[in-house]
mmCIF file as Biopython writes it, N, C-alpha, C and O atoms, coordinates in Angstrom:
data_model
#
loop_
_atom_site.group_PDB
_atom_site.id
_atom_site.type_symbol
_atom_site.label_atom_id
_atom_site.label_alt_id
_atom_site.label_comp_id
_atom_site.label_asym_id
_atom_site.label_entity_id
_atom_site.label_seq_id
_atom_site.pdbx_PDB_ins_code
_atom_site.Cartn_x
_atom_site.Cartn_y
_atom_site.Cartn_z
_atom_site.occupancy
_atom_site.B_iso_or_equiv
_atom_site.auth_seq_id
_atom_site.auth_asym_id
_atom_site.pdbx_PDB_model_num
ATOM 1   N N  . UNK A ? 1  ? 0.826  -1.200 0.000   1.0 0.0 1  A 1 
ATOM 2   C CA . UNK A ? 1  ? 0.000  0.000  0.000   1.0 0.0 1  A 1 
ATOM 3   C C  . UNK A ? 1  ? 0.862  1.251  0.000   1.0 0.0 1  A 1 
ATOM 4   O O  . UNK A ? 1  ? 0.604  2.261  -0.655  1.0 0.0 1  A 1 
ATOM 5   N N  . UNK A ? 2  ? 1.918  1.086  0.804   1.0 0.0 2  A 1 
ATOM 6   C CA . UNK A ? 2  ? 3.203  2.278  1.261   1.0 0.0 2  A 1 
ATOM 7   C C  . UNK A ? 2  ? 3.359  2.718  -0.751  1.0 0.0 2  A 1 
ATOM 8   O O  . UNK A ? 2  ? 3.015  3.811  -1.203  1.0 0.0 2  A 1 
ATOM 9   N N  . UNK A ? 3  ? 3.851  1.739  -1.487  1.0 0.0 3  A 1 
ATOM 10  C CA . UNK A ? 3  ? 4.046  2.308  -2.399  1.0 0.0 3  A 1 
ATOM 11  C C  . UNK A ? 3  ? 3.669  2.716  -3.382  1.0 0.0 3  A 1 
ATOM 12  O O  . UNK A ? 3  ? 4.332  3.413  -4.150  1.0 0.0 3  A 1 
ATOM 13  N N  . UNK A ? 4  ? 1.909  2.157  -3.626  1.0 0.0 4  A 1 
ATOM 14  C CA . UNK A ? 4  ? 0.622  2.255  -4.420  1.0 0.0 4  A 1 
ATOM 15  C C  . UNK A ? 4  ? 0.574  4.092  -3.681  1.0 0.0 4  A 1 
ATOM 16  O O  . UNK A ? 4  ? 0.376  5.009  -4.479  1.0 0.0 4  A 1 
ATOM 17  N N  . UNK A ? 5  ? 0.760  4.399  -2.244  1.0 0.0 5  A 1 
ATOM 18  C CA . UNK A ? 5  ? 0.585  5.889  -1.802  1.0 0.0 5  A 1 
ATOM 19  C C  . UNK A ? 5  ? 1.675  6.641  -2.811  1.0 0.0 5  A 1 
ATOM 20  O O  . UNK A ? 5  ? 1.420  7.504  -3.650  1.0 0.0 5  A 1 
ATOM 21  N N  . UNK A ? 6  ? 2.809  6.128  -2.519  1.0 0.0 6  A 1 
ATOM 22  C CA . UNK A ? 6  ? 4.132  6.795  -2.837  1.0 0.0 6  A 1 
ATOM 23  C C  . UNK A ? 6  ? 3.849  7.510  -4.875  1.0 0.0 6  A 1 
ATOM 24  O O  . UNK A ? 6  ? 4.303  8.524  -5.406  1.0 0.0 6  A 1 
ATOM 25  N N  . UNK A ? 7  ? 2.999  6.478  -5.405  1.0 0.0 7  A 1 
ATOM 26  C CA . UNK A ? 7  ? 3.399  6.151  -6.813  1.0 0.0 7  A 1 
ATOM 27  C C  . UNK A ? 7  ? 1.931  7.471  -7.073  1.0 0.0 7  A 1 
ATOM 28  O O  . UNK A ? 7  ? 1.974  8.308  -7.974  1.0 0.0 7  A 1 
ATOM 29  N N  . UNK A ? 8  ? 1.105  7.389  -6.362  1.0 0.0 8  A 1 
ATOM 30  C CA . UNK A ? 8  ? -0.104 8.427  -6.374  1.0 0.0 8  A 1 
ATOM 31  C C  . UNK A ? 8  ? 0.185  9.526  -6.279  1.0 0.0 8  A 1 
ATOM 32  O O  . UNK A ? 8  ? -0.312 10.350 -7.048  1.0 0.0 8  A 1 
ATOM 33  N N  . UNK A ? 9  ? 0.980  9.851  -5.414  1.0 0.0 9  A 1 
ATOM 34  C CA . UNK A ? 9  ? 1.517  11.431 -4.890  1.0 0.0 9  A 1 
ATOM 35  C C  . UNK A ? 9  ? 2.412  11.678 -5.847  1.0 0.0 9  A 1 
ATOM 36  O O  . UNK A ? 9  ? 2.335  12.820 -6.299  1.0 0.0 9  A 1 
ATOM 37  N N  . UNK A ? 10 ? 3.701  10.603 -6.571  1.0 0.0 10 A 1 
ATOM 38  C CA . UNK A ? 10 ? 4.081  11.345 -7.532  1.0 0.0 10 A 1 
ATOM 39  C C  . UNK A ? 10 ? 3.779  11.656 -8.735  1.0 0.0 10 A 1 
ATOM 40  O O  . UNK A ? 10 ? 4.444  12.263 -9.574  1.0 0.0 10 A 1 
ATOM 41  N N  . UNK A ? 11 ? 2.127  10.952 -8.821  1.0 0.0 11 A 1 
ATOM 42  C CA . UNK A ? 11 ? 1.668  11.348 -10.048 1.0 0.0 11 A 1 
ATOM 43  C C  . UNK A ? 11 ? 0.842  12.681 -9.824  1.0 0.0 11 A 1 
ATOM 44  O O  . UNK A ? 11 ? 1.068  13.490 -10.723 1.0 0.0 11 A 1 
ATOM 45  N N  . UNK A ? 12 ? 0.081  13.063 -9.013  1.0 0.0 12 A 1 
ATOM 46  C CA . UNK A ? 12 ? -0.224 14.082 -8.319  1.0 0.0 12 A 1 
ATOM 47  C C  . UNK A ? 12 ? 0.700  15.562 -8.223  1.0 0.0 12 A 1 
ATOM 48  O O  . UNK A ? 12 ? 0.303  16.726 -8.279  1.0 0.0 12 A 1 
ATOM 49  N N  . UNK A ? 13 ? 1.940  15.067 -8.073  1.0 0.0 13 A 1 
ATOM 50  C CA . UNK A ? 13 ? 3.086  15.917 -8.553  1.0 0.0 13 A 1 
ATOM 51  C C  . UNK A ? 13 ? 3.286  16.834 -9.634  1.0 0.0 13 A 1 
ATOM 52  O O  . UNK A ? 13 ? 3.293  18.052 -9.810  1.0 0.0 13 A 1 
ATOM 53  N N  . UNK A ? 14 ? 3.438  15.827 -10.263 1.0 0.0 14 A 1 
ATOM 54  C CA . UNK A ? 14 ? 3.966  15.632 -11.695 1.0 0.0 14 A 1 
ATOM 55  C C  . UNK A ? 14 ? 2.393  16.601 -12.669 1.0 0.0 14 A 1 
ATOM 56  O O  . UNK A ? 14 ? 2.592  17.339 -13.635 1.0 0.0 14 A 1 
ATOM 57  N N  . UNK A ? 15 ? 0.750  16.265 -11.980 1.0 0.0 15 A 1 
ATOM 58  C CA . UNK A ? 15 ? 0.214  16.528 -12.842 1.0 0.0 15 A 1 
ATOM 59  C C  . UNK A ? 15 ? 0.127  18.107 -12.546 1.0 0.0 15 A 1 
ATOM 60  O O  . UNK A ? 15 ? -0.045 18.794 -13.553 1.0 0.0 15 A 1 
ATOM 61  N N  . UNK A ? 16 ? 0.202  18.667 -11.534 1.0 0.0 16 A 1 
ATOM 62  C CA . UNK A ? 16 ? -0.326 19.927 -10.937 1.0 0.0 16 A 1 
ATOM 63  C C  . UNK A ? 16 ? 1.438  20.550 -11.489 1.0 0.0 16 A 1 
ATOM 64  O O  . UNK A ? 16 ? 1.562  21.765 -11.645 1.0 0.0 16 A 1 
ATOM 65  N N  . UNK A ? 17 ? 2.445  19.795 -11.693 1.0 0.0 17 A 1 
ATOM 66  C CA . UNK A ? 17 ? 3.663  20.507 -12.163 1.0 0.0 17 A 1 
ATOM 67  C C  . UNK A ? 17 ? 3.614  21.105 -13.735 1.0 0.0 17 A 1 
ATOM 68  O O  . UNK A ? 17 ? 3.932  22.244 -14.074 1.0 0.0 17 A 1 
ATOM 69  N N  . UNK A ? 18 ? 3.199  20.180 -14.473 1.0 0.0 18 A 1 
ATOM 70  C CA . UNK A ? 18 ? 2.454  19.953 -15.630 1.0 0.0 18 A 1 
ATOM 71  C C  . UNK A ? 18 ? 0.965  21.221 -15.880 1.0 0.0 18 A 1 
ATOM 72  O O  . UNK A ? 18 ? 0.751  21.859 -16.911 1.0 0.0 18 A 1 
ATOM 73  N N  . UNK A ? 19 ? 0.356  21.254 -14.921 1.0 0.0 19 A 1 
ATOM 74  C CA . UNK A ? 19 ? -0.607 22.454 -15.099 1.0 0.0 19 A 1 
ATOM 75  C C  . UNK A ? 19 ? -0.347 23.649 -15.045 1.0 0.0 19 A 1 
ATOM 76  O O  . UNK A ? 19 ? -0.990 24.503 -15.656 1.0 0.0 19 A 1 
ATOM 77  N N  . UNK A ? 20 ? 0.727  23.899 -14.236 1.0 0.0 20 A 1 
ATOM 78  C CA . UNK A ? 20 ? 0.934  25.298 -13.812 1.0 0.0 20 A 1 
ATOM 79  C C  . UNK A ? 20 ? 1.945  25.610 -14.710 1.0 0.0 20 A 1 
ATOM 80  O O  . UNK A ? 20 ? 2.418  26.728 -14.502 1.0 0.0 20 A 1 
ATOM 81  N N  . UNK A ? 21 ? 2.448  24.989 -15.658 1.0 0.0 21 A 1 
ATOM 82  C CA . UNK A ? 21 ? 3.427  25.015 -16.544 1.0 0.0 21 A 1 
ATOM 83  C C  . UNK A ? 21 ? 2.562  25.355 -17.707 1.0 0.0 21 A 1 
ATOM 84  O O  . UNK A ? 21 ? 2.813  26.401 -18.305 1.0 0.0 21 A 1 
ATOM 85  N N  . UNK A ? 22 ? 1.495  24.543 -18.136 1.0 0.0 22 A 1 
ATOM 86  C CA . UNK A ? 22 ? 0.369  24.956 -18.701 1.0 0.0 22 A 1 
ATOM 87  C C  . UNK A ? 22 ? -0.396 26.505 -18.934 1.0 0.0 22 A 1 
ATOM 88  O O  . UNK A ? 22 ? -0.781 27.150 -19.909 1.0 0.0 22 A 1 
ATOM 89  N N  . UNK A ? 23 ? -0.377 26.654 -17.756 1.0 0.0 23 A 1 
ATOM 90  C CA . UNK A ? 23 ? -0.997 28.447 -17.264 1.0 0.0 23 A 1 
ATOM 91  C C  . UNK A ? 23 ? -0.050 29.267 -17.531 1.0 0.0 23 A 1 
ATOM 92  O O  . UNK A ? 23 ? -0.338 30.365 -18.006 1.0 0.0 23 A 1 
ATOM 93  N N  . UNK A ? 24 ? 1.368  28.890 -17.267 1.0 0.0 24 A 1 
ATOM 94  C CA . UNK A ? 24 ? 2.484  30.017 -17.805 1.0 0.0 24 A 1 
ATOM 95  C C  . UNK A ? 24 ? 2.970  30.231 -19.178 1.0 0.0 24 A 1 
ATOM 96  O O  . UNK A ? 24 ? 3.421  31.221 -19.754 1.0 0.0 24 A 1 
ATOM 97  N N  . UNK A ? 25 ? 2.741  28.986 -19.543 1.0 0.0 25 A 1 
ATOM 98  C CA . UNK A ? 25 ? 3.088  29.211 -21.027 1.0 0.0 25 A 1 
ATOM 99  C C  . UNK A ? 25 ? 1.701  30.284 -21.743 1.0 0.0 25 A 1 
ATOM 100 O O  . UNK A ? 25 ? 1.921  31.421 -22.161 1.0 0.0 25 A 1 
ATOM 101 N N  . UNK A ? 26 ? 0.432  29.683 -21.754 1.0 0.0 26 A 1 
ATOM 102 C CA . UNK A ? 26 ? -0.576 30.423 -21.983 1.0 0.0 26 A 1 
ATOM 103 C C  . UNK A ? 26 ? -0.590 31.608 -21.261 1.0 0.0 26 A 1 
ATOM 104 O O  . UNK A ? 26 ? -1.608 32.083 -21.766 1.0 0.0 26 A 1 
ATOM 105 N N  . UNK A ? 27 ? -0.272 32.338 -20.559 1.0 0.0 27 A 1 
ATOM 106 C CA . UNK A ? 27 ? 0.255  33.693 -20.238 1.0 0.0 27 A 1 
ATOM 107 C C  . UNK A ? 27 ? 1.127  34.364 -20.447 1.0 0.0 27 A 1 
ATOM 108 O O  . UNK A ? 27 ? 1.078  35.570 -20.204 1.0 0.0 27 A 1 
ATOM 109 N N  . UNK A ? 28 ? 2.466  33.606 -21.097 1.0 0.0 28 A 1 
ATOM 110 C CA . UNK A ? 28 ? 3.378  33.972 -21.614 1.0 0.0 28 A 1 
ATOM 111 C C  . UNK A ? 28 ? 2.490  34.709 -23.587 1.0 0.0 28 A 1 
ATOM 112 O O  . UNK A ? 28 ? 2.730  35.732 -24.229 1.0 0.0 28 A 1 
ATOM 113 N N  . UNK A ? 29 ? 1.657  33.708 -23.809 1.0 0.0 29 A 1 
ATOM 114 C CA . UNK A ? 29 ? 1.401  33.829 -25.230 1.0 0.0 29 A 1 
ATOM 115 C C  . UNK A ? 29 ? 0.622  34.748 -25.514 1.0 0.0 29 A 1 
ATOM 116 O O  . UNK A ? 29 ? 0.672  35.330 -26.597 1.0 0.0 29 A 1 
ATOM 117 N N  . UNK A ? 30 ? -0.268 35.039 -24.536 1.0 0.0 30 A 1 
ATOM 118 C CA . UNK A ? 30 ? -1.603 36.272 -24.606 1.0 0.0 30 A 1 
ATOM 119 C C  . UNK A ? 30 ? -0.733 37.656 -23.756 1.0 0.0 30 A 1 
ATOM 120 O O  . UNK A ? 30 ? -0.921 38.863 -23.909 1.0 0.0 30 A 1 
ATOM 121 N N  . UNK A ? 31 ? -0.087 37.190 -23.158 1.0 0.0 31 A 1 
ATOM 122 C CA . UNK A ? 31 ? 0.290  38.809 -22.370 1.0 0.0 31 A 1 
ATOM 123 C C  . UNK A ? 31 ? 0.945  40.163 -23.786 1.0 0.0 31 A 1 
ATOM 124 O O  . UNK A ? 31 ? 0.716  41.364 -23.648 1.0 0.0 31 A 1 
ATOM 125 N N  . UNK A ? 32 ? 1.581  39.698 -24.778 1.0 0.0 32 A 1 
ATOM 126 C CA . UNK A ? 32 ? 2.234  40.923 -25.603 1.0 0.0 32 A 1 
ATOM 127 C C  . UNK A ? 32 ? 0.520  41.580 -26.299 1.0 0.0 32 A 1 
ATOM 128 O O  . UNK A ? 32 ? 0.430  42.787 -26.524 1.0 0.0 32 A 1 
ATOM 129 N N  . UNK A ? 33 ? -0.576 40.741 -26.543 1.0 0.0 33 A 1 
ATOM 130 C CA . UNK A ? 33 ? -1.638 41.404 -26.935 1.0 0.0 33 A 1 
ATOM 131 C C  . UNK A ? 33 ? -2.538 42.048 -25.407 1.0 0.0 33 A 1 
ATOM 132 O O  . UNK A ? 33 ? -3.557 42.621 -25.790 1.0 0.0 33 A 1 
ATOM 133 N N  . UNK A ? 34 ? -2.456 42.070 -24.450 1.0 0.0 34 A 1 
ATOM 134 C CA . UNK A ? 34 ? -2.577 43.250 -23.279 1.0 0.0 34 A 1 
ATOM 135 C C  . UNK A ? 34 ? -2.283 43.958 -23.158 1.0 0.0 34 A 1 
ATOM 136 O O  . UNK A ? 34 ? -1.216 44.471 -23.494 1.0 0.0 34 A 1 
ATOM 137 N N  . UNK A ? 35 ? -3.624 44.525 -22.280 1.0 0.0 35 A 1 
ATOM 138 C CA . UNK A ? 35 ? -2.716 46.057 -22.436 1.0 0.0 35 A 1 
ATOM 139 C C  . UNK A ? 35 ? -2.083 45.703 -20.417 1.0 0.0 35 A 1 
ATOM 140 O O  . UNK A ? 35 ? -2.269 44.667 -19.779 1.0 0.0 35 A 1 
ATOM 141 N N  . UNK A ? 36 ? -1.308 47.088 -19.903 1.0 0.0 36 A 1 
ATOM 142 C CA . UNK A ? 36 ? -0.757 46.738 -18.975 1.0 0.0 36 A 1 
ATOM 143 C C  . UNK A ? 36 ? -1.934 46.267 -17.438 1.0 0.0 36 A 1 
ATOM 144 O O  . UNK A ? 36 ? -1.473 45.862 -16.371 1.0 0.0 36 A 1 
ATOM 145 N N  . UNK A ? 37 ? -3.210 46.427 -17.667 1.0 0.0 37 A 1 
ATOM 146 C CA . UNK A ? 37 ? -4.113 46.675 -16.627 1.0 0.0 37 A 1 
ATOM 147 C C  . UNK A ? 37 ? -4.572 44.924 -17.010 1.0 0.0 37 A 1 
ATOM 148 O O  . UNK A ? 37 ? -4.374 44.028 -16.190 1.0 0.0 37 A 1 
ATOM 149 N N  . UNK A ? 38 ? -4.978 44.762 -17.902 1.0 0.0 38 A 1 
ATOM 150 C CA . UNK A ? 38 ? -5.644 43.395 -18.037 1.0 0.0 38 A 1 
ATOM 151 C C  . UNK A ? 38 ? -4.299 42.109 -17.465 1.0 0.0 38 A 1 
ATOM 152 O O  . UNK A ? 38 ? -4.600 41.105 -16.820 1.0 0.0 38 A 1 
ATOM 153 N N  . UNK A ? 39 ? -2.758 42.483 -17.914 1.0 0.0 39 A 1 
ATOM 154 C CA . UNK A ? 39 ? -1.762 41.181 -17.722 1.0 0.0 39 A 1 
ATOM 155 C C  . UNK A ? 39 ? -1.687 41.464 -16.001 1.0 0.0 39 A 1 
ATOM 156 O O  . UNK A ? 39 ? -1.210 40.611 -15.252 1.0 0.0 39 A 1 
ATOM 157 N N  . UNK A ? 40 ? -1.985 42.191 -15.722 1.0 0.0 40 A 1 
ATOM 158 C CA . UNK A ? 40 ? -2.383 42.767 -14.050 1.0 0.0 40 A 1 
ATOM 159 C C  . UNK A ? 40 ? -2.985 41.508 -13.440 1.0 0.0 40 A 1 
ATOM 160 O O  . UNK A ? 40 ? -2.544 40.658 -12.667 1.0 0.0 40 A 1 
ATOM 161 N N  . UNK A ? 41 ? -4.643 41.765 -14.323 1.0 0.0 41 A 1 
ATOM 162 C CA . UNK A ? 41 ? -5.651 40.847 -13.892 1.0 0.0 41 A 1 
ATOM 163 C C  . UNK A ? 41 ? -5.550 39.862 -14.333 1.0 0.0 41 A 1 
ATOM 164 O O  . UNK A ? 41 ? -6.551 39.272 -13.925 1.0 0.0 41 A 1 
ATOM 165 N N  . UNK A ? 42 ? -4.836 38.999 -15.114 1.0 0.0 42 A 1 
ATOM 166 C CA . UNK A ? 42 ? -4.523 37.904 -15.894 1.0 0.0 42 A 1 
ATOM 167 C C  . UNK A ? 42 ? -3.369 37.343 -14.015 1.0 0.0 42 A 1 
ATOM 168 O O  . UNK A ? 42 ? -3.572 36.537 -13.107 1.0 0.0 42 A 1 
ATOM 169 N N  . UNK A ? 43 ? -2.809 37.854 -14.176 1.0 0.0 43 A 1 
ATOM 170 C CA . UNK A ? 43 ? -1.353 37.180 -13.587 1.0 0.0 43 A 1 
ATOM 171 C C  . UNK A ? 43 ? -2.111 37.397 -11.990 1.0 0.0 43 A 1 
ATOM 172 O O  . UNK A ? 43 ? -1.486 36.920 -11.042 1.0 0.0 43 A 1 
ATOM 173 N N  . UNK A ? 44 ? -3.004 37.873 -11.795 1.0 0.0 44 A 1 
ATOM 174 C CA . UNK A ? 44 ? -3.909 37.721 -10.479 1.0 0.0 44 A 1 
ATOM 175 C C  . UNK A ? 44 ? -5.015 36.157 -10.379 1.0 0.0 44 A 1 
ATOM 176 O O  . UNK A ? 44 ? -5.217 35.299 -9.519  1.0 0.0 44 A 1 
ATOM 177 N N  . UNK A ? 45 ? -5.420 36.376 -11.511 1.0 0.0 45 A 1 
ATOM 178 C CA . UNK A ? 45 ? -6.669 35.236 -12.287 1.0 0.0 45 A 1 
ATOM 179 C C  . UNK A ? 45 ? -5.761 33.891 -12.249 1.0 0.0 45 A 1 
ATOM 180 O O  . UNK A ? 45 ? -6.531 33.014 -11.857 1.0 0.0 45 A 1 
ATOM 181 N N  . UNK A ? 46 ? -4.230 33.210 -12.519 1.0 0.0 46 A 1 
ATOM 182 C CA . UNK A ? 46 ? -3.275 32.712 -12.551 1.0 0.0 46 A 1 
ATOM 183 C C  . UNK A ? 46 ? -2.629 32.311 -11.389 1.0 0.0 46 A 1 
ATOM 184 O O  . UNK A ? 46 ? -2.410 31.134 -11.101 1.0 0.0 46 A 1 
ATOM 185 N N  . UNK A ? 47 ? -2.360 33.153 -10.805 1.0 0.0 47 A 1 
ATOM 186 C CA . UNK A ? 47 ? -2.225 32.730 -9.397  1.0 0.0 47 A 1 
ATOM 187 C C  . UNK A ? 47 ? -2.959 32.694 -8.159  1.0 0.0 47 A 1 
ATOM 188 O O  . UNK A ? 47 ? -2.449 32.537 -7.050  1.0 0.0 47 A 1 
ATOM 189 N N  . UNK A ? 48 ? -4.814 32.927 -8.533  1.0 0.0 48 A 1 
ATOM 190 C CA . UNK A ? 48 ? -5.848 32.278 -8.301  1.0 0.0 48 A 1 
ATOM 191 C C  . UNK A ? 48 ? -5.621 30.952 -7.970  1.0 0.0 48 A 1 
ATOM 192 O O  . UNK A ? 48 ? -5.417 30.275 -6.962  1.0 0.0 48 A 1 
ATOM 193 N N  . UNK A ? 49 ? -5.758 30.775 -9.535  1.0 0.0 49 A 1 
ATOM 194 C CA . UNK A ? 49 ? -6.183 29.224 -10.141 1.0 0.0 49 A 1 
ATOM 195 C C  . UNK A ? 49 ? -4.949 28.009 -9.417  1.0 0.0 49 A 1 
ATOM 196 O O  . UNK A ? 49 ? -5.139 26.957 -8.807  1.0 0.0 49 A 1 
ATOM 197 N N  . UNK A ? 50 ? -3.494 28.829 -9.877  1.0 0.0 50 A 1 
ATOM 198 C CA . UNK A ? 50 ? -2.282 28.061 -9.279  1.0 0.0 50 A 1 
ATOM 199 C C  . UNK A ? 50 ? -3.089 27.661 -7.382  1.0 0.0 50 A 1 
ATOM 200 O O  . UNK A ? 50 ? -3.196 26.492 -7.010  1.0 0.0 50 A 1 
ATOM 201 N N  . UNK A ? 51 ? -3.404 28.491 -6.751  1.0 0.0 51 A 1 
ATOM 202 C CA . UNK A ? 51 ? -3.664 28.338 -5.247  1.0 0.0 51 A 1 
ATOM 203 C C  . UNK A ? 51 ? -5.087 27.672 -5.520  1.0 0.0 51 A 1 
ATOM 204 O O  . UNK A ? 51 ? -5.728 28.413 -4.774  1.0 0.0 51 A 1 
ATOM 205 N N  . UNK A ? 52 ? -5.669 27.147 -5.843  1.0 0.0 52 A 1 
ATOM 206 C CA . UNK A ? 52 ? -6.607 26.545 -5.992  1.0 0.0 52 A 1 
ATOM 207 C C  . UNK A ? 52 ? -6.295 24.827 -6.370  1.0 0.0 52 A 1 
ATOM 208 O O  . UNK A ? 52 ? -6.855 23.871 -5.833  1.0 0.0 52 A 1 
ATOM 209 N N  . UNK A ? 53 ? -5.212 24.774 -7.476  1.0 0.0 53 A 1 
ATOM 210 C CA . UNK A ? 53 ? -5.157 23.951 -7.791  1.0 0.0 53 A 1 
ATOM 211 C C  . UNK A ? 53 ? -4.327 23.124 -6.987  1.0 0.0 53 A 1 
ATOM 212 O O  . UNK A ? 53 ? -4.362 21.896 -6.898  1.0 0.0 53 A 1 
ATOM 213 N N  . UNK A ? 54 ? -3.377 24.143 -6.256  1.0 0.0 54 A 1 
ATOM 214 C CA . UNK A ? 54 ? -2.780 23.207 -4.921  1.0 0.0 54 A 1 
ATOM 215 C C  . UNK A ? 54 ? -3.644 22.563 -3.919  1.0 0.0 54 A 1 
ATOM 216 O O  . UNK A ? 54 ? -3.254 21.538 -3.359  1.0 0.0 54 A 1 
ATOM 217 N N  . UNK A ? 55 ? -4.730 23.059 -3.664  1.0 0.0 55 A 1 
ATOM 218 C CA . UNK A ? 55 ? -5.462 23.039 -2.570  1.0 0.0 55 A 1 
ATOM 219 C C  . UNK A ? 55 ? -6.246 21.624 -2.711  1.0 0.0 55 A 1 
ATOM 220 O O  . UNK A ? 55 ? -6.517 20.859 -1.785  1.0 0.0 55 A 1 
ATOM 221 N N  . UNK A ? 56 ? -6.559 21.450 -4.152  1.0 0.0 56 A 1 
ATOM 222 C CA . UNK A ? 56 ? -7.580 20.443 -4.733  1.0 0.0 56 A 1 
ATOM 223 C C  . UNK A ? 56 ? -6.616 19.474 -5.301  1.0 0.0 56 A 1 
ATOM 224 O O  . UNK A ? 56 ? -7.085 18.395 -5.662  1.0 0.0 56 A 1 
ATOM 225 N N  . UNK A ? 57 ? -5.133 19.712 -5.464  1.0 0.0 57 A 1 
ATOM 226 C CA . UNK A ? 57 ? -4.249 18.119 -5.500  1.0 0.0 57 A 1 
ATOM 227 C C  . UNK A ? 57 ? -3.990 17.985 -4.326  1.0 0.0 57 A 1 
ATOM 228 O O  . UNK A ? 57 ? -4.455 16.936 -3.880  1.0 0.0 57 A 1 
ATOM 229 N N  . UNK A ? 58 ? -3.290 18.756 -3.399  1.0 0.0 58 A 1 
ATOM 230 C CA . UNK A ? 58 ? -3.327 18.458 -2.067  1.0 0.0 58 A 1 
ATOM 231 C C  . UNK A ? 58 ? -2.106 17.275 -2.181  1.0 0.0 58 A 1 
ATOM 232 O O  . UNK A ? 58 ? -2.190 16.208 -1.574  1.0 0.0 58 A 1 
ATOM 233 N N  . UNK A ? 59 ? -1.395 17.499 -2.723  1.0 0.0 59 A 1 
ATOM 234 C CA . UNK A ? 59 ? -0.141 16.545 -2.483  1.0 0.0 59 A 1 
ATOM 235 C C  . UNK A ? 59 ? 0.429  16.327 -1.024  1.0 0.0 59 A 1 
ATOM 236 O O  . UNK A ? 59 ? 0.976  17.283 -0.474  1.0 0.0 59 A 1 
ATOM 237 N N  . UNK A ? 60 ? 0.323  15.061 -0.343  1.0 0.0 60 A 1 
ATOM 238 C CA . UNK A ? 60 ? 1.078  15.243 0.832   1.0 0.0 60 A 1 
ATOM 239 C C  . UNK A ? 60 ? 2.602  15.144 0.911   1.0 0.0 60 A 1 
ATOM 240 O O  . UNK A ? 60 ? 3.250  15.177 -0.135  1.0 0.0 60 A 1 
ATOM 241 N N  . UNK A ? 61 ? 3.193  15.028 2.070   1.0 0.0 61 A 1 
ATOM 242 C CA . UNK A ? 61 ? 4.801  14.710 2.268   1.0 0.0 61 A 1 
ATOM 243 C C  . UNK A ? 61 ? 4.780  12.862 1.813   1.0 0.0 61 A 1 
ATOM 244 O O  . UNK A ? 61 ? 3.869  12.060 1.608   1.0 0.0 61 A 1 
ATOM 245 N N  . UNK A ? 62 ? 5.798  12.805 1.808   1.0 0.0 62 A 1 
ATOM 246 C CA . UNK A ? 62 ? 5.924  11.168 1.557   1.0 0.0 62 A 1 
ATOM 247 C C  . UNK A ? 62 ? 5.748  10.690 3.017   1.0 0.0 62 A 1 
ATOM 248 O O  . UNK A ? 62 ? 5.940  11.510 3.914   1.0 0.0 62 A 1 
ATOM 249 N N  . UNK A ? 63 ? 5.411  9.468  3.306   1.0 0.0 63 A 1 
ATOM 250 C CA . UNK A ? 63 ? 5.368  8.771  4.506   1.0 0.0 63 A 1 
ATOM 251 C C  . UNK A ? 63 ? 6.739  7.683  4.529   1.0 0.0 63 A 1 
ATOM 252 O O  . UNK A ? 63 ? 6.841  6.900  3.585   1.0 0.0 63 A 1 
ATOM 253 N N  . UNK A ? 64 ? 7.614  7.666  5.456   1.0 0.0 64 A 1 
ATOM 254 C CA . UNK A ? 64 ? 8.900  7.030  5.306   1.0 0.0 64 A 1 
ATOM 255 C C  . UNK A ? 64 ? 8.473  5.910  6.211   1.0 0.0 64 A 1 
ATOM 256 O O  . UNK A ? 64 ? 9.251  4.990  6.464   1.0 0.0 64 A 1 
#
């Protein structure tokens, strides 16, 4: 079970590493068509979502 946990959390990892990598690139691509007030609210809206999405993978520590 120890490692069925272990193998969950690092997929859990890996996917929320993978998302937020997701959100930056797509903010990287829309920010030169903003103007300076909207990449404001964009990069607020972003690190929303980033604190949200931690909250709802909820990755724990490993158990040794």
């Amino acid at each position: 079970m120890q490692q069925a946990d272990n193998e969950l959390r690092n997929l859990r990892a890996l996917d929320l590493h993978e998302i937020k990598g997701i959100l930056d690139r797509a903010e990287e691509r829309v920010n030169p068509v903003l103007t300076p007030d909207q990449r404001q609210r964009l990069r607020q809206m972003l690190e929303d979502r980033k604190q949200r999405l931690d909250e709802w993978f909820n990755v724990p520590e490993p158990h040794d």
